[in-house]
PDB file of N, CA, C and O in Angstrom:
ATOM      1  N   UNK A   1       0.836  -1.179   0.000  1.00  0.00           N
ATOM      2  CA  UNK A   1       0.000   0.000   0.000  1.00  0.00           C
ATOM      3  C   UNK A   1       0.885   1.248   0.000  1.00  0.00           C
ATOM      4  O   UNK A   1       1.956   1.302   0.603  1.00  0.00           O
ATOM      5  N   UNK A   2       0.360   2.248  -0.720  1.00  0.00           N
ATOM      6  CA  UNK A   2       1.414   3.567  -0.854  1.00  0.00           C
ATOM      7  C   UNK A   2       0.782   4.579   0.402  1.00  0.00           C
ATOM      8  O   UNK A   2      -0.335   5.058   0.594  1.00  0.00           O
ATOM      9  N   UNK A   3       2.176   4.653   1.202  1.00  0.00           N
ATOM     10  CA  UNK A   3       1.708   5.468   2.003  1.00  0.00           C
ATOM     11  C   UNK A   3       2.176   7.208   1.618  1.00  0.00           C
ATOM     12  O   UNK A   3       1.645   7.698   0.621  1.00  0.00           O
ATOM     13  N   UNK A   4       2.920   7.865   2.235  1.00  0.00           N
ATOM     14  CA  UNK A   4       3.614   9.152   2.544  1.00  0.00           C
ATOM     15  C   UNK A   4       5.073   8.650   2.757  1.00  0.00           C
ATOM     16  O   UNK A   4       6.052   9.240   2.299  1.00  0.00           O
ATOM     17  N   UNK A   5       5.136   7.377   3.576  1.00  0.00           N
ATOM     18  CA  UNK A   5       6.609   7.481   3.858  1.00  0.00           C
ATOM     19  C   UNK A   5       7.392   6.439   2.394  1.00  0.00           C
ATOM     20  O   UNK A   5       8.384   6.753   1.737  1.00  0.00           O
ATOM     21  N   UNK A   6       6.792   5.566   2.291  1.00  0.00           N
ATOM     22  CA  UNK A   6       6.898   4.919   1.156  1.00  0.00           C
ATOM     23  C   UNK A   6       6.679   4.572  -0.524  1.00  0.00           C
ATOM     24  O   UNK A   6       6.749   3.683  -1.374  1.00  0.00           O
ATOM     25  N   UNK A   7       6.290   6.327  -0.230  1.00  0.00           N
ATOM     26  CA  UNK A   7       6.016   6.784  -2.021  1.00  0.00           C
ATOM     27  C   UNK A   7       7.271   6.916  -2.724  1.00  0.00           C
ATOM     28  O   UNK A   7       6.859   7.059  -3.876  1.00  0.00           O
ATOM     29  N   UNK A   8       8.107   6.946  -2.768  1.00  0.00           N
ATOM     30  CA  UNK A   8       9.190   6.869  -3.884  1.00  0.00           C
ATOM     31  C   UNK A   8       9.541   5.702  -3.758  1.00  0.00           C
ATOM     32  O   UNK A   8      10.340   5.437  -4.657  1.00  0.00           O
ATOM     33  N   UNK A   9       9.345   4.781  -3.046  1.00  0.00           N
ATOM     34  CA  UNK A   9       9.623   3.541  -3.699  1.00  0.00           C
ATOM     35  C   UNK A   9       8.702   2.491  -4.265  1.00  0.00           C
ATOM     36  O   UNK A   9       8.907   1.278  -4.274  1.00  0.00           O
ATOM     37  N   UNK A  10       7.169   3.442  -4.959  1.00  0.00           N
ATOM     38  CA  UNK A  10       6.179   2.906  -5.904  1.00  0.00           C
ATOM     39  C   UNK A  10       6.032   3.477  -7.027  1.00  0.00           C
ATOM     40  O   UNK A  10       6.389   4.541  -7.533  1.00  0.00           O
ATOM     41  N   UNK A  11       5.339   2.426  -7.383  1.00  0.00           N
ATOM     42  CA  UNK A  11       5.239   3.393  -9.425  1.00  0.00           C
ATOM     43  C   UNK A  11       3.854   4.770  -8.846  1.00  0.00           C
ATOM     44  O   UNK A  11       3.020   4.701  -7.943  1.00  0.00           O
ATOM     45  N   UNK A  12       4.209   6.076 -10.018  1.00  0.00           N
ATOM     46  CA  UNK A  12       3.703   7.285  -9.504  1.00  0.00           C
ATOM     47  C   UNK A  12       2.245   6.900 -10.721  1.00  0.00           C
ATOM     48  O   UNK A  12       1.173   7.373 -10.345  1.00  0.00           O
ATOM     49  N   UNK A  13       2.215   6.231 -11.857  1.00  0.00           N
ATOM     50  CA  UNK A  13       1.611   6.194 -12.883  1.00  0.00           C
ATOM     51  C   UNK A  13       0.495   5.572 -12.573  1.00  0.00           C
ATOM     52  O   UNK A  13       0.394   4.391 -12.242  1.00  0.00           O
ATOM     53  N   UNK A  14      -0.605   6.595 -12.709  1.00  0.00           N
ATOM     54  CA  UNK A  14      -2.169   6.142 -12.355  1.00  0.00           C
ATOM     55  C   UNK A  14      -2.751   7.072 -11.178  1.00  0.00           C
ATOM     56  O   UNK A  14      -3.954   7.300 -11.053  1.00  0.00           O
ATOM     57  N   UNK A  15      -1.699   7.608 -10.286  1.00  0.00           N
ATOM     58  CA  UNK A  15      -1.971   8.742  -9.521  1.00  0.00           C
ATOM     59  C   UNK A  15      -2.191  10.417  -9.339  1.00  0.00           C
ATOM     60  O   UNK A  15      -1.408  11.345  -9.543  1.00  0.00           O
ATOM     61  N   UNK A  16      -3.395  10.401  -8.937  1.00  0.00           N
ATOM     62  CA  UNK A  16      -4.092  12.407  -9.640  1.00  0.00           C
ATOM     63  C   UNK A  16      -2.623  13.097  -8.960  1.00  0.00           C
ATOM     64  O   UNK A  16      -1.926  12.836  -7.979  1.00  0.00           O
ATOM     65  N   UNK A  17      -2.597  13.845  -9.770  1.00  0.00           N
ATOM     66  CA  UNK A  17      -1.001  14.833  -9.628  1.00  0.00           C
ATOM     67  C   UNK A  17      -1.650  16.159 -10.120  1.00  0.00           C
ATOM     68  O   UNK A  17      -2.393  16.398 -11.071  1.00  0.00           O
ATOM     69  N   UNK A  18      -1.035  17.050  -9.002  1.00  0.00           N
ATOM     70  CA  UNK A  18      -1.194  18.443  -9.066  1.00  0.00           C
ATOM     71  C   UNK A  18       0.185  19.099  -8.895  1.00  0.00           C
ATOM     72  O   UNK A  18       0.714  18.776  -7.832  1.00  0.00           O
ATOM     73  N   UNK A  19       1.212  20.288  -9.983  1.00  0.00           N
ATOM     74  CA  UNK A  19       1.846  20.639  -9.662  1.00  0.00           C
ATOM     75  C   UNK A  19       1.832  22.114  -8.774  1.00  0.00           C
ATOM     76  O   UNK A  19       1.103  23.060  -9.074  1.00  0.00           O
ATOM     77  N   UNK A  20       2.672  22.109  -7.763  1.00  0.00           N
ATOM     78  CA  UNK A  20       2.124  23.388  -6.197  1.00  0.00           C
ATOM     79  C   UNK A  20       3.325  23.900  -6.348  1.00  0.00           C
ATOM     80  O   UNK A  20       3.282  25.054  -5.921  1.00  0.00           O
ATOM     81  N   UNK A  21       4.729  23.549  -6.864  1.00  0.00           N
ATOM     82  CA  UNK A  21       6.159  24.279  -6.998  1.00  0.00           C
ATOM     83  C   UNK A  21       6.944  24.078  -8.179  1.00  0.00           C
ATOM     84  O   UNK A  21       7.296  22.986  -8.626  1.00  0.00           O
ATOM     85  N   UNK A  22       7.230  25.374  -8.721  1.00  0.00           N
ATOM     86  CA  UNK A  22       8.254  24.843 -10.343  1.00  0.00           C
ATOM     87  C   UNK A  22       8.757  25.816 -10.567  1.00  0.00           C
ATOM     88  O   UNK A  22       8.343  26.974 -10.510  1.00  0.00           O
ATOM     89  N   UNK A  23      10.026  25.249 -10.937  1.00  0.00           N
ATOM     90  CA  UNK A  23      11.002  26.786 -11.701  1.00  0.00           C
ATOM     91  C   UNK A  23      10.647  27.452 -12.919  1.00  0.00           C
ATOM     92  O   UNK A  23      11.142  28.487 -13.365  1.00  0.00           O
ATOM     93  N   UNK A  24       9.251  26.370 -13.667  1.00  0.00           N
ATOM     94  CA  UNK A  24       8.414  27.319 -14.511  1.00  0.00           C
ATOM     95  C   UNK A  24       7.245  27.465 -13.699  1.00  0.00           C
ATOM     96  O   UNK A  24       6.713  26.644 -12.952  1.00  0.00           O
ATOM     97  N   UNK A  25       6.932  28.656 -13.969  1.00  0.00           N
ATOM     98  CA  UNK A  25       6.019  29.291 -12.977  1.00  0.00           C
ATOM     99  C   UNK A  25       4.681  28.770 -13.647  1.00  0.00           C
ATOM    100  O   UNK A  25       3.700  28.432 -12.985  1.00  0.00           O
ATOM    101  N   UNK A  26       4.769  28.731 -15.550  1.00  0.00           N
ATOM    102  CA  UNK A  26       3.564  28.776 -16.183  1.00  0.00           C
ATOM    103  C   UNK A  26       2.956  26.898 -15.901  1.00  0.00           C
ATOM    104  O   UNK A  26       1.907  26.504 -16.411  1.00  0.00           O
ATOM    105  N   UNK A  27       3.665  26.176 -15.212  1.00  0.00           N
ATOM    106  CA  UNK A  27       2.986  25.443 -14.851  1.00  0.00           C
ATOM    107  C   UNK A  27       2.508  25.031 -13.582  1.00  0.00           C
ATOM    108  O   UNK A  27       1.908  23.972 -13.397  1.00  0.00           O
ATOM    109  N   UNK A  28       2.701  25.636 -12.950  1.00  0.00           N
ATOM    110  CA  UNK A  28       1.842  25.782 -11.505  1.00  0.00           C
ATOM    111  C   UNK A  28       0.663  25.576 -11.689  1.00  0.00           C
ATOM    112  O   UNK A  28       0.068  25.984 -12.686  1.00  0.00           O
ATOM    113  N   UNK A  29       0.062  24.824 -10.639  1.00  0.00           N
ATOM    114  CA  UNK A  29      -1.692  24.359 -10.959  1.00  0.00           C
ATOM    115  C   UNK A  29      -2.033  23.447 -12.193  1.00  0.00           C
ATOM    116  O   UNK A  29      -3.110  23.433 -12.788  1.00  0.00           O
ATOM    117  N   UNK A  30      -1.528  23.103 -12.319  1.00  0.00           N
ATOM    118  CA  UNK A  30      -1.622  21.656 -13.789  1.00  0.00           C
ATOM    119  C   UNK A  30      -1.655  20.530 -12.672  1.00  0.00           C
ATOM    120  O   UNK A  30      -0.889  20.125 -11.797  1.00  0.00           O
ATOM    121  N   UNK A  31      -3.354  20.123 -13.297  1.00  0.00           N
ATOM    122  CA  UNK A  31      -3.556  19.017 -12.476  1.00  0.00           C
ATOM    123  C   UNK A  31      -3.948  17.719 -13.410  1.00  0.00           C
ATOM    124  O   UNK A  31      -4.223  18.049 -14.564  1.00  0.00           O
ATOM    125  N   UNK A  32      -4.007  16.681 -13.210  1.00  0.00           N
ATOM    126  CA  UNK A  32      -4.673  15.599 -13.804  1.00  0.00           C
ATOM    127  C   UNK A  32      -3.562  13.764 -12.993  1.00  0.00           C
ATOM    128  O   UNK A  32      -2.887  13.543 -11.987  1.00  0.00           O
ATOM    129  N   UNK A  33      -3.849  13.246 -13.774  1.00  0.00           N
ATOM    130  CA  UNK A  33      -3.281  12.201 -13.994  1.00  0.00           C
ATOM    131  C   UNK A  33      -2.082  11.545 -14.604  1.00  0.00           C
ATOM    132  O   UNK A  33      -2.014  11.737 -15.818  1.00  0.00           O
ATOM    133  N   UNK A  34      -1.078  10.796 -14.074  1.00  0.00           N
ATOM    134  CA  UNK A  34      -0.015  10.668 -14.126  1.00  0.00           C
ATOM    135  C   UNK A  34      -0.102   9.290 -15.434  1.00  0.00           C
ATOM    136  O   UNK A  34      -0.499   8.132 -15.309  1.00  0.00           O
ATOM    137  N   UNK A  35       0.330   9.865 -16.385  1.00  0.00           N
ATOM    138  CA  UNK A  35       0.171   8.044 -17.568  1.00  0.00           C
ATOM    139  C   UNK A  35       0.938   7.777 -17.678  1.00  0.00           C
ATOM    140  O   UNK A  35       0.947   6.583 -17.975  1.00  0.00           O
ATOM    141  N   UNK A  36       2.323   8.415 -17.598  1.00  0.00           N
ATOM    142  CA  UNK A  36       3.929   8.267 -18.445  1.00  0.00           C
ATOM    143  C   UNK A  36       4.952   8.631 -17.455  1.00  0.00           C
ATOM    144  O   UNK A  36       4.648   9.416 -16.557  1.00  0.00           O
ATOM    145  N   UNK A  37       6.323   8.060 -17.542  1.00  0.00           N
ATOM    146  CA  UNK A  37       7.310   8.370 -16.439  1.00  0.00           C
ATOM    147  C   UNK A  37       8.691   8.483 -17.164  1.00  0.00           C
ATOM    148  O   UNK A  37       8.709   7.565 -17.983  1.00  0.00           O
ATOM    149  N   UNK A  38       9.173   8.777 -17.192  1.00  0.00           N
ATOM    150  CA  UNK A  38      10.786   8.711 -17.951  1.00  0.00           C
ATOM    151  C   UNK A  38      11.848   9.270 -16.657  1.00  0.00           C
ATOM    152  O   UNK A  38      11.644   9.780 -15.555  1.00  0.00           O
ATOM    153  N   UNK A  39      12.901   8.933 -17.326  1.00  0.00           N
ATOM    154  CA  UNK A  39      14.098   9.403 -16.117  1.00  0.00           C
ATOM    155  C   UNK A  39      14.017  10.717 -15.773  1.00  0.00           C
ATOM    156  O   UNK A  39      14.030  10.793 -14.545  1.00  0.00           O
ATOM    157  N   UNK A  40      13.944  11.715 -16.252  1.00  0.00           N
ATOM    158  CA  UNK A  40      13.748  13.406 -16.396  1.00  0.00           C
ATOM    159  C   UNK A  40      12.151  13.948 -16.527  1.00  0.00           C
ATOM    160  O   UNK A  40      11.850  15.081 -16.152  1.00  0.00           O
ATOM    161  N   UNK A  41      11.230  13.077 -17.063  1.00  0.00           N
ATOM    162  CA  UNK A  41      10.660  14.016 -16.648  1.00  0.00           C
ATOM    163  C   UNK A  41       8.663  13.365 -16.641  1.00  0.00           C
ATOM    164  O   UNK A  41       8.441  12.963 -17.783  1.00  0.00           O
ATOM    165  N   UNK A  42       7.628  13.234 -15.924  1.00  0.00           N
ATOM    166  CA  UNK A  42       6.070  13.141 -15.947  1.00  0.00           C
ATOM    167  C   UNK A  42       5.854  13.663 -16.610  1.00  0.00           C
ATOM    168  O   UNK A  42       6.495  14.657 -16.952  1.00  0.00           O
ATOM    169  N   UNK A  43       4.606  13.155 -17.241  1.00  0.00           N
ATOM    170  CA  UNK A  43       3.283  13.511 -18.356  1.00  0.00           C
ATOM    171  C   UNK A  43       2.412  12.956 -18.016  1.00  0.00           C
ATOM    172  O   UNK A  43       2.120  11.762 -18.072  1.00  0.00           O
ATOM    173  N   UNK A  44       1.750  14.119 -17.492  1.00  0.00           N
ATOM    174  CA  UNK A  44       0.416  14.451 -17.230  1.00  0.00           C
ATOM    175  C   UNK A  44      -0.714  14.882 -17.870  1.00  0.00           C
ATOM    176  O   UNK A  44      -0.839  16.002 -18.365  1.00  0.00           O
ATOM    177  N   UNK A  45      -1.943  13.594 -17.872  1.00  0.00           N
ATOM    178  CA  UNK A  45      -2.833  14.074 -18.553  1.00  0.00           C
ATOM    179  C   UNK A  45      -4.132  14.856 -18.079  1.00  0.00           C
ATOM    180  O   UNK A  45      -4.989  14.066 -17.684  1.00  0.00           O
ATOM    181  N   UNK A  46      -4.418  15.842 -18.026  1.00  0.00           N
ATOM    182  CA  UNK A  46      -5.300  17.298 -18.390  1.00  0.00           C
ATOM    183  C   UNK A  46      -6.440  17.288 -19.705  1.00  0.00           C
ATOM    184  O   UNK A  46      -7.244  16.395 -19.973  1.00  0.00           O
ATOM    185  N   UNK A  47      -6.248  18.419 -20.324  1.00  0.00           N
ATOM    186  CA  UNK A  47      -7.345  18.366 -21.188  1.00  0.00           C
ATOM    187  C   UNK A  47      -6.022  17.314 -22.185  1.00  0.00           C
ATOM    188  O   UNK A  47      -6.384  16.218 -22.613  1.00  0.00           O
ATOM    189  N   UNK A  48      -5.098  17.624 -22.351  1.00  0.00           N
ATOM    190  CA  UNK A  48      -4.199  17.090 -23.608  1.00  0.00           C
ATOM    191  C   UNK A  48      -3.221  16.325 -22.850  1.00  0.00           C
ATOM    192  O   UNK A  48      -3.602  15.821 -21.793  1.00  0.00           O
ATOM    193  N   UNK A  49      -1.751  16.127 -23.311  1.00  0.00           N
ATOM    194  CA  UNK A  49      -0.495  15.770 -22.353  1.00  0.00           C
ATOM    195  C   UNK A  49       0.251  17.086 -22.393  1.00  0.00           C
ATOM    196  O   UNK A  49       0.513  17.973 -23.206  1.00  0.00           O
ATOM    197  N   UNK A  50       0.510  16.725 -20.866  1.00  0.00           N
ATOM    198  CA  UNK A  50       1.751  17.765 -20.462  1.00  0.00           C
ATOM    199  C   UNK A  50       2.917  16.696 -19.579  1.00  0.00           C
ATOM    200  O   UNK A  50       2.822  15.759 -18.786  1.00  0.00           O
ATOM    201  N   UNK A  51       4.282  17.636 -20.397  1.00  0.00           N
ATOM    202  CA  UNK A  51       5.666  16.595 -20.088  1.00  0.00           C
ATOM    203  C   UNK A  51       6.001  17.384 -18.879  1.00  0.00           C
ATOM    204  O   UNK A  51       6.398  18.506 -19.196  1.00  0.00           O
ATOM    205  N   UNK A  52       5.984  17.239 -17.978  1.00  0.00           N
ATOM    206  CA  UNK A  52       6.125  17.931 -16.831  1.00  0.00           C
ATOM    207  C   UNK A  52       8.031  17.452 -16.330  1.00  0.00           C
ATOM    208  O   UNK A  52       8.216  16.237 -16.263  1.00  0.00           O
ATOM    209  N   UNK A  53       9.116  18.238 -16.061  1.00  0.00           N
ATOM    210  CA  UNK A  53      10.451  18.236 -15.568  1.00  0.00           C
ATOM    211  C   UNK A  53      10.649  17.808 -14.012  1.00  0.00           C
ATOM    212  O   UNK A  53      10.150  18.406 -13.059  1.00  0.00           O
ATOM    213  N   UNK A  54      11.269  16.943 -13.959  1.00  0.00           N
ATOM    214  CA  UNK A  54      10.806  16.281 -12.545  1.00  0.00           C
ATOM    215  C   UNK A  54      11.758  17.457 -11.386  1.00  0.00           C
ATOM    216  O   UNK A  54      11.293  18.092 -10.440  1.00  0.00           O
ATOM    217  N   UNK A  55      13.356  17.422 -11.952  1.00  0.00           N
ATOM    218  CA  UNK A  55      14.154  18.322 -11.189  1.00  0.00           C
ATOM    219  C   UNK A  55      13.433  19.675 -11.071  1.00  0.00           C
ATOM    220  O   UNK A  55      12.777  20.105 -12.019  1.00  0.00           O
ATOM    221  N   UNK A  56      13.569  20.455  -9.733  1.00  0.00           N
ATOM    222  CA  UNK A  56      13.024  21.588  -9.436  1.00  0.00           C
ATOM    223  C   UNK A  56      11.537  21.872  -9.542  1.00  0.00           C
ATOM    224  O   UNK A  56      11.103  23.019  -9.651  1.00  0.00           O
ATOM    225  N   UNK A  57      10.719  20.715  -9.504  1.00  0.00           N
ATOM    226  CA  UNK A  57       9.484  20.560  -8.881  1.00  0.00           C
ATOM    227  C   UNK A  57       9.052  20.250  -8.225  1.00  0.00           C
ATOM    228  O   UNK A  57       9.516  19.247  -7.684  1.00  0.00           O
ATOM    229  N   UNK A  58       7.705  20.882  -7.669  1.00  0.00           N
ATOM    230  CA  UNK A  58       7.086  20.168  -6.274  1.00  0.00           C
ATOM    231  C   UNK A  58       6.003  19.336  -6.992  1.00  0.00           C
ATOM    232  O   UNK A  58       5.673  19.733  -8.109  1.00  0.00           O
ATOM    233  N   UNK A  59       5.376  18.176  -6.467  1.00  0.00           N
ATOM    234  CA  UNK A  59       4.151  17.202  -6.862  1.00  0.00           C
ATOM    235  C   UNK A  59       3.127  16.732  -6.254  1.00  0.00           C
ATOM    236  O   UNK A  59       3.076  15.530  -5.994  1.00  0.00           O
ATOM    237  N   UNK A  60       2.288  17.446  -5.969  1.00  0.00           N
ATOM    238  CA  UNK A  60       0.950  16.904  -4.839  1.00  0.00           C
ATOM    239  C   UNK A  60       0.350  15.587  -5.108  1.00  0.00           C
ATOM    240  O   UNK A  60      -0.633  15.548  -5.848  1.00  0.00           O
ATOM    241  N   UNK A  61       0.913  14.288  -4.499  1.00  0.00           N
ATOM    242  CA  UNK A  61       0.063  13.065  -5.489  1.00  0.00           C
ATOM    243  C   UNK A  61      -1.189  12.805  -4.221  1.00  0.00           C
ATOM    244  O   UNK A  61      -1.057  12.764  -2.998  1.00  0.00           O
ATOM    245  N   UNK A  62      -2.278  12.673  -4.988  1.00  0.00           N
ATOM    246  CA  UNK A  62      -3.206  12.126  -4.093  1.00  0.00           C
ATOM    247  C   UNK A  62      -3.043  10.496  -3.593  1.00  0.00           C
ATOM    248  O   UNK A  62      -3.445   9.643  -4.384  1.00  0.00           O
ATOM    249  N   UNK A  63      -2.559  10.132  -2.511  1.00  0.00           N
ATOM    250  CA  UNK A  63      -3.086   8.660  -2.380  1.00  0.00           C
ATOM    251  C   UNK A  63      -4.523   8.574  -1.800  1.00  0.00           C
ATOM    252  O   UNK A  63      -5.423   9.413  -1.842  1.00  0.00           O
ATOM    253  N   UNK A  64      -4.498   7.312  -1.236  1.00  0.00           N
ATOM    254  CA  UNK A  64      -5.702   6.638  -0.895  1.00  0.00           C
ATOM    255  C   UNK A  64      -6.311   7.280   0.246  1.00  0.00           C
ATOM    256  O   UNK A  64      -7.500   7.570   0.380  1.00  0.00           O
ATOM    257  N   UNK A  65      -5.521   7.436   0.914  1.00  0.00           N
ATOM    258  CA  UNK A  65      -6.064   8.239   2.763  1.00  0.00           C
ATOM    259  C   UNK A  65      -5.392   9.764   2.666  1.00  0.00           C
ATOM    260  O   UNK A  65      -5.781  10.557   3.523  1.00  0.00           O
ATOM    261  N   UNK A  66      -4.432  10.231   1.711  1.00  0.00           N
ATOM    262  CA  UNK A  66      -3.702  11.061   2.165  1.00  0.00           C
ATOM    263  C   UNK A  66      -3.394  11.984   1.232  1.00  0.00           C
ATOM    264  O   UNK A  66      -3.789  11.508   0.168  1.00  0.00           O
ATOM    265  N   UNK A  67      -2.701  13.492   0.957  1.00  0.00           N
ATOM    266  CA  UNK A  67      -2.347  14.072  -0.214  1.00  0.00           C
ATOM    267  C   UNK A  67      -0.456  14.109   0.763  1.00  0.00           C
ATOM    268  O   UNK A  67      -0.205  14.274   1.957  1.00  0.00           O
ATOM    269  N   UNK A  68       0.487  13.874  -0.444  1.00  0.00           N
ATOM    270  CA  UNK A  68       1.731  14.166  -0.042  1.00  0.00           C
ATOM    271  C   UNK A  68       2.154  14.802  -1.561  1.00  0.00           C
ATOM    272  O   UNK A  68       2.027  14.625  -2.773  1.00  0.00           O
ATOM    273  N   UNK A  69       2.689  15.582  -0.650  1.00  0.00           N
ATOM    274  CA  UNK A  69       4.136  16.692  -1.458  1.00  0.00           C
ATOM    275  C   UNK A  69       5.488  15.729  -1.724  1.00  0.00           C
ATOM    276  O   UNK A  69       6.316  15.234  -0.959  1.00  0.00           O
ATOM    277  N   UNK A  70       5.304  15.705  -3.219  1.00  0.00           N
ATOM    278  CA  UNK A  70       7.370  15.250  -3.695  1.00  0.00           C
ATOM    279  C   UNK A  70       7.870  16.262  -4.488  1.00  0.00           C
ATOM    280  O   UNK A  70       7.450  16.829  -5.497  1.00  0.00           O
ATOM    281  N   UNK A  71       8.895  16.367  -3.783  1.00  0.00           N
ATOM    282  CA  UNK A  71       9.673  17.180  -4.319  1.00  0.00           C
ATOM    283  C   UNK A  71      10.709  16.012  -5.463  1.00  0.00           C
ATOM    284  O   UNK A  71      11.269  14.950  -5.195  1.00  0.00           O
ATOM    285  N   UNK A  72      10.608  16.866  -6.881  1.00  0.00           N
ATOM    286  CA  UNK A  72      11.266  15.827  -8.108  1.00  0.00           C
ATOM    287  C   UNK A  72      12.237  15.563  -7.558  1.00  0.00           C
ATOM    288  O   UNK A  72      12.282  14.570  -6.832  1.00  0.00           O
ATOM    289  N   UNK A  73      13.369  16.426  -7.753  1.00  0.00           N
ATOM    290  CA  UNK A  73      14.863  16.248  -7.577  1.00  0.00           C
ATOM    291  C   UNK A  73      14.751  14.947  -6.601  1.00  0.00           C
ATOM    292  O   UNK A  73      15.873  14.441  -6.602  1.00  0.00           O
ATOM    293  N   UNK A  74      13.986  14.284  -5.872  1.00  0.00           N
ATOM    294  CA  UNK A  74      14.327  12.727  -5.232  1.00  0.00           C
ATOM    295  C   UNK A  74      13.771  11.658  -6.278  1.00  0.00           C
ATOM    296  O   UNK A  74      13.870  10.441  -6.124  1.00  0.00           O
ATOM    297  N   UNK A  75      13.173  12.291  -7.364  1.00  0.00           N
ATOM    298  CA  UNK A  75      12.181  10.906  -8.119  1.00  0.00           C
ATOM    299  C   UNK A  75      13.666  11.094  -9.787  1.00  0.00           C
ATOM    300  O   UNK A  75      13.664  10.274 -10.705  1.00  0.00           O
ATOM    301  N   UNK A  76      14.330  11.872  -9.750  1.00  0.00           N
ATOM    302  CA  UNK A  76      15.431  11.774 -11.150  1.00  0.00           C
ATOM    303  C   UNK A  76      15.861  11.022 -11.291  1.00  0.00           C
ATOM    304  O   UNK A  76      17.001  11.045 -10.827  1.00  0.00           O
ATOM    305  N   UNK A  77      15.531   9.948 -11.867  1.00  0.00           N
ATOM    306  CA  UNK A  77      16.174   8.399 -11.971  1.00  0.00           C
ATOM    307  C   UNK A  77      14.949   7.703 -12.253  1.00  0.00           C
ATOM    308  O   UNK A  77      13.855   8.002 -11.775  1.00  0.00           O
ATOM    309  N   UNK A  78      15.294   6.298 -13.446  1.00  0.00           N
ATOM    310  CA  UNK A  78      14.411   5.627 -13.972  1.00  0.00           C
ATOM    311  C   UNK A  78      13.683   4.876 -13.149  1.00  0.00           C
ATOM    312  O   UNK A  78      14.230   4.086 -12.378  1.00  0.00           O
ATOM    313  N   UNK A  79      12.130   5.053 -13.217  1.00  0.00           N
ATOM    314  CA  UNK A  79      11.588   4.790 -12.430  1.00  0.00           C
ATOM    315  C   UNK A  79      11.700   2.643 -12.097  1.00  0.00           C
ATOM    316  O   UNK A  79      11.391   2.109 -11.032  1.00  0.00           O
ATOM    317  N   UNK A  80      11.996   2.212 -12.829  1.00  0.00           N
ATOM    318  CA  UNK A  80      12.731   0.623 -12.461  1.00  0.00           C
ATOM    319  C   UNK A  80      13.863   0.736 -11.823  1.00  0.00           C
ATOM    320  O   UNK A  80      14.315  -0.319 -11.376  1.00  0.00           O
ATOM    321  N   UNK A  81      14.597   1.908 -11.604  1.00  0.00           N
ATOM    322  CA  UNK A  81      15.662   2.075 -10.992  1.00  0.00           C
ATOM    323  C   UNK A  81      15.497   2.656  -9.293  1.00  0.00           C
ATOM    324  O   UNK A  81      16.310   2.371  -8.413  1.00  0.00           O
ATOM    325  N   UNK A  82      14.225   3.545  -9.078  1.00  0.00           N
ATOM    326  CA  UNK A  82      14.326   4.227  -8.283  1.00  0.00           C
ATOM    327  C   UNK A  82      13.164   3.510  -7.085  1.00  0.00           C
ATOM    328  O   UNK A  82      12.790   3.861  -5.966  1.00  0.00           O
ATOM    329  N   UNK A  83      12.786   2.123  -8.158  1.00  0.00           N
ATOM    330  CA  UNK A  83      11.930   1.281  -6.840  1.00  0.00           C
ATOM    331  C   UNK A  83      12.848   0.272  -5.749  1.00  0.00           C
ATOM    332  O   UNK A  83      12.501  -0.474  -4.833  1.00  0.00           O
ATOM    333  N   UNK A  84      14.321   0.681  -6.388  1.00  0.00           N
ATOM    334  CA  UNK A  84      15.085  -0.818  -6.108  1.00  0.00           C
ATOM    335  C   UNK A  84      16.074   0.030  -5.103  1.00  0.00           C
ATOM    336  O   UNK A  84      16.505  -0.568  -4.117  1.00  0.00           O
ATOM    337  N   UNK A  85      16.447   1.396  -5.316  1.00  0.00           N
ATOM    338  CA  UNK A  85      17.625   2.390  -4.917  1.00  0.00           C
ATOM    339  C   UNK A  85      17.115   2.866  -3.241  1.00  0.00           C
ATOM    340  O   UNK A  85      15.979   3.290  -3.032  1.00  0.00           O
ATOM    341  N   UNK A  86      18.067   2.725  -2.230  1.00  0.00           N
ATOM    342  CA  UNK A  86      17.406   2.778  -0.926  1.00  0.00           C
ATOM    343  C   UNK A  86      17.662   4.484  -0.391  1.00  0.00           C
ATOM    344  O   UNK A  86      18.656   5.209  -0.439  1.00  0.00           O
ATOM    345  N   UNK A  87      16.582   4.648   0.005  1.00  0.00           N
ATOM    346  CA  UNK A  87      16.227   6.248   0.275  1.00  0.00           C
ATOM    347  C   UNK A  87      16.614   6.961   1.739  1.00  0.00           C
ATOM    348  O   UNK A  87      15.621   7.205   2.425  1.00  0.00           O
ATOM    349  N   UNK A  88      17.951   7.349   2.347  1.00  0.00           N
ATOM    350  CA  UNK A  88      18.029   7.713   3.547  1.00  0.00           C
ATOM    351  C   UNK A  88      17.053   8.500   4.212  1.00  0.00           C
ATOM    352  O   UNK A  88      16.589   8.054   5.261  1.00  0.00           O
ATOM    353  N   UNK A  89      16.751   9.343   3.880  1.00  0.00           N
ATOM    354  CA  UNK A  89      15.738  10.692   4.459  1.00  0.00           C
ATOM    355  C   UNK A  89      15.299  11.587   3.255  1.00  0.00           C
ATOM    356  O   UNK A  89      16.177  11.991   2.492  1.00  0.00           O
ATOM    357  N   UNK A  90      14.340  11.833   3.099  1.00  0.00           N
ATOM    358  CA  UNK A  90      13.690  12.636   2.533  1.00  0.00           C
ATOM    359  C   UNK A  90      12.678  13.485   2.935  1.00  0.00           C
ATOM    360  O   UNK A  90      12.152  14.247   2.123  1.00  0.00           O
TER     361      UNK A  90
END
């Protein structure tokens, strides 16, 4: 089960995503659904796709009981890579 403490080490794809922090400003508030993952960067679907930059973003994912904040710069790395890679503190 995906909690808060154990979200980066699950797949993000299928989960409502809202971006709340970005070094582009013009995407702030882009919300929808997560379909696609690559090493660098989410695509999020909205009315269309948006490739969203994982470094220097914040990510509101809704889980099941809870809303948590990720900050990208911990998710940069292929996501088959980053379920297996052990996470000191975040």
């Amino acid at each position: 089960m995906r909690t808060y403490k154990n979200i980066l080490r699950h797949e993000l794809i299928g989960l409502d995503c809202e971006i709340v922090g970005s070094l582009n400003k013009s995407q702030l508030g882009i919300k929808g659904k997560i379909v696609e993952e690559t090493m660098k960067t989410i695509i999020i679907k909205n009315d269309g796709l948006k490739r969203i930059q994982k470094k220097g973003t914040v990510f509101r994912l809704k889980l099941p009981k809870e809303m948590v904040d990720v900050c990208g710069n911990f998710i940069v790395s292929r996501p088959e890579d980053r379920i297996k890679k052990k996470i000191k503190k975040w």
